[in-house]
N, C-alpha and C positions, 0 to 999 in steps of 0.2 A: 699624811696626817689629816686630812681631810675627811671630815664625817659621808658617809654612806646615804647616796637618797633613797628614801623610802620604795620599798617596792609593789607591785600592784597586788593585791588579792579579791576575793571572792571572782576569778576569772571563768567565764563561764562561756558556752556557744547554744547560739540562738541558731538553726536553721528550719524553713519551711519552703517543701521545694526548688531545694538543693540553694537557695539566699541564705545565705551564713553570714551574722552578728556576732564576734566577738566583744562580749564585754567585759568591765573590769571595775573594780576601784583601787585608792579615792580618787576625787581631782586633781591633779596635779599642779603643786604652788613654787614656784620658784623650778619647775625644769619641766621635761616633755617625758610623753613616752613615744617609742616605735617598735612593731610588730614583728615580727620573725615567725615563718611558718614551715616548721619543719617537717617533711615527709620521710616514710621510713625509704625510699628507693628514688625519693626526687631530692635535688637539689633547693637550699633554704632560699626562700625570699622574704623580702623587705617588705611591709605594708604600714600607710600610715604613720610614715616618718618625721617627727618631730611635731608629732599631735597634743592639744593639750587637750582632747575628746578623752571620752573615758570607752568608749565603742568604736569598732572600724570593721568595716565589710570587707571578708577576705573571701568573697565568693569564685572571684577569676584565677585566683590561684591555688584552689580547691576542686580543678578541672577534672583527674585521676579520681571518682565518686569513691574509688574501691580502696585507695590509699587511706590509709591512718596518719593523720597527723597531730604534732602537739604545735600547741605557740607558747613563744617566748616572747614576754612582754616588759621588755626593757626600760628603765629608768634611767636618762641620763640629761647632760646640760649638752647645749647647740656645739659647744668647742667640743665635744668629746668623741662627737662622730668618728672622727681620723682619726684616736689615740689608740693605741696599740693597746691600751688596756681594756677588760673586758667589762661595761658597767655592770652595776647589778641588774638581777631579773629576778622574774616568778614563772613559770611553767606554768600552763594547763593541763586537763586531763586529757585524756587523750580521744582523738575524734574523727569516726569513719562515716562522710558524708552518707553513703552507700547505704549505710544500717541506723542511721542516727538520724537524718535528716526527715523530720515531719511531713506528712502528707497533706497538702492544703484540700481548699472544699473545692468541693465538682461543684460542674456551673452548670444547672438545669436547663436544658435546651427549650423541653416542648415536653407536654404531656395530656394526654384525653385517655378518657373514660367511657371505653364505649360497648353498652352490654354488659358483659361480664369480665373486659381485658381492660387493665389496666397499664396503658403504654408509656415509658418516661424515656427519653431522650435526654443525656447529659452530654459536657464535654470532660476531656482531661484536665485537670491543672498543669499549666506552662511553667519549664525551668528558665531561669536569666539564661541558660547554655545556648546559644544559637550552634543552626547547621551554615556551612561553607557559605549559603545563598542567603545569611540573614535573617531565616527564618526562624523561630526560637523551637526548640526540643519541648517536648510535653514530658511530663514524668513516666509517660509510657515509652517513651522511647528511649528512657535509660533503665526503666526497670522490667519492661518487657515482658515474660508470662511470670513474675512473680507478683505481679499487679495485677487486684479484684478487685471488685466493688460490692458492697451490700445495700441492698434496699430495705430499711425498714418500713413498714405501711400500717396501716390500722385505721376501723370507721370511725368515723368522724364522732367526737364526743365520745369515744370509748377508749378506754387504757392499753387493750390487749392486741399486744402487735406483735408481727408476724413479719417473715423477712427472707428474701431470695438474692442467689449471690451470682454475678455475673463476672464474666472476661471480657465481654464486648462495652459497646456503649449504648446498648439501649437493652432497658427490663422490660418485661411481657411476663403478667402476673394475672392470675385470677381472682374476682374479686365478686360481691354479691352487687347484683346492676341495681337494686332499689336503694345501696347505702354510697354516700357518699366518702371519702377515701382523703387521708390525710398518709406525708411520706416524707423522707429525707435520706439522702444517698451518704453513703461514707468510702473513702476509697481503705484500703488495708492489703498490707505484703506479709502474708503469713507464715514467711520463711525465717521473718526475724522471733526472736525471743523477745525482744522488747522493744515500745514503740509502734505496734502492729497496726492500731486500729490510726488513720488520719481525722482530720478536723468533718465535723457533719456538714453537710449541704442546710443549706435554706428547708424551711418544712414548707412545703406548699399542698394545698386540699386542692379534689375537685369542688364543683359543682353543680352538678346532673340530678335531676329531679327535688330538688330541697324543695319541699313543701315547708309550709308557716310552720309547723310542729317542728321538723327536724330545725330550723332558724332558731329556736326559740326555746325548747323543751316542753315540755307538760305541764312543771312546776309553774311556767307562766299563766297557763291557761287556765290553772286551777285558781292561782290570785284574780285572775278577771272573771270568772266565776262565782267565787266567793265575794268580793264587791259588788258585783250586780246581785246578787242576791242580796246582799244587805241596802243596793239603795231601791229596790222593788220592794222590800219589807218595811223600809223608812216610809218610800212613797204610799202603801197601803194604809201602815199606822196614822202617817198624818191624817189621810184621807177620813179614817173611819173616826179621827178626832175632831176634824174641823167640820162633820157631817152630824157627829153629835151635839157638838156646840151652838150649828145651826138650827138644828132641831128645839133645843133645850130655849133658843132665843125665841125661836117663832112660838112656844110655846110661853112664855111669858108676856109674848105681845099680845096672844089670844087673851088671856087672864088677864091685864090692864084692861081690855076693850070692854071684856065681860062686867067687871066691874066697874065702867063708865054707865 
């Protein structure tokens, strides 16, 4: 006879580099929630039990990248752990780290402009996953040759860009050596249908040969141009007025004299 506590909805999953967020609402007033994370061929586990958080990180038991799982996100009071009865819940949709999981920004190592080669050095972005020795997995070492990268690039102060794609970690691109080079790396698994493209890298320019023009553009040079021609035409007009003026005076002083 007792009323039903509210169950969670708009349940959603956050993952970027295989970090998976579980979230949900509302907050919960008067009871808790805990997580259940069910795989299609693993065994359920428990996260986040008797939280009054409305989000819980179920990244370590999201180990299996290639499993689909759903969560169940239970509503219940701290006595009801142990009863035999099942509380209420809400489902998620369903969710394959493997193919869902966001690709974060590559981290630019090093890059020079020399001549006509344009070199950029990145790294991979790191999974939480570690190996045996504690070291942590990169997303290359779970996604392996279905991981690329793309460079896009374009001269500095121009819109139209151009872009080369790679397997490794370092681009070698051709580029014209008098302009300077503006870029930003994206990583992308082109095997999925959706999700393909990851988060963009930092843009960073060279800057090899920038004269005051390319700093600045034209349009400036023109206003300092057009000023100094107007205070050189101020400076002459005065000139030829307080030349006149002096004139017109000495001329008056001659005609007092005369007439003395």
């Amino acid at each position: 006879g007792k009323p039903e506590l509210p169950t969670a909805v708009n349940i959603t999953w956050s993952s970027i580099n295989f970090k998976t967020i579980l979230q949900w609402q509302p907050k919960p007033v008067g009871y808790f929630y805990t997580v259940e994370i069910h795989g299609q061929t693993s065994d359920t586990k428990k996260k986040c039990i008797l939280t009054t958080e409305t989000q819980c990180d179920v990244t370590d038991v999201l180990r299996n990248v290639r499993e689909t799982y759903t969560a169940h996100v239970l509503s219940v009071m701290p006595l009801e752990m142990d009863n035999f009865e099942e509380p209420p819940f809400a489902v998620s949709e369903k969710f394959t780290p493997y193919s869902q999981t966001v690709i974060g920004k590559p981290e630019i190592q090093n890059y020079t402009q020399k001549g006509s080669k344009l070199n950029v050095v990145f790294q991979d972005p790191l999974t939480p996953y570690t190996f045996p020795n504690g070291s942590f997995q990169s997303i290359r070492d779970i996604f392996q040759h279905d991981l690329e990268y793309k460079l896009y690039y374009w001269k500095d102060q121009s819109s139209g860009k151009k872009d080369a794609t790679t397997k490794s970690l370092i681009f070698e691109v051709s580029v014209d050596s008098t302009k300077n080079y503006c870029f930003y790396i994206q990583g992308i698994i082109p095997s999925r249908r959706e999700i393909r493209n990851g988060q963009e890298s930092m843009v960073f320019c060279t800057s090899v040969g920038r004269n005051i023009l390319d700093e600045y553009g034209a349009e400036v040079f023109i206003i300092i141009a057009v000023i100094a021609i107007a205070v050189i035409t101020l400076a002459i007009v005065l000139s030829v007025i307080l030349c006149k003026r002096k004139k017109a005076k000495a001329a008056r002083e001659k005609e007092g004299l005369n007439g003395v």
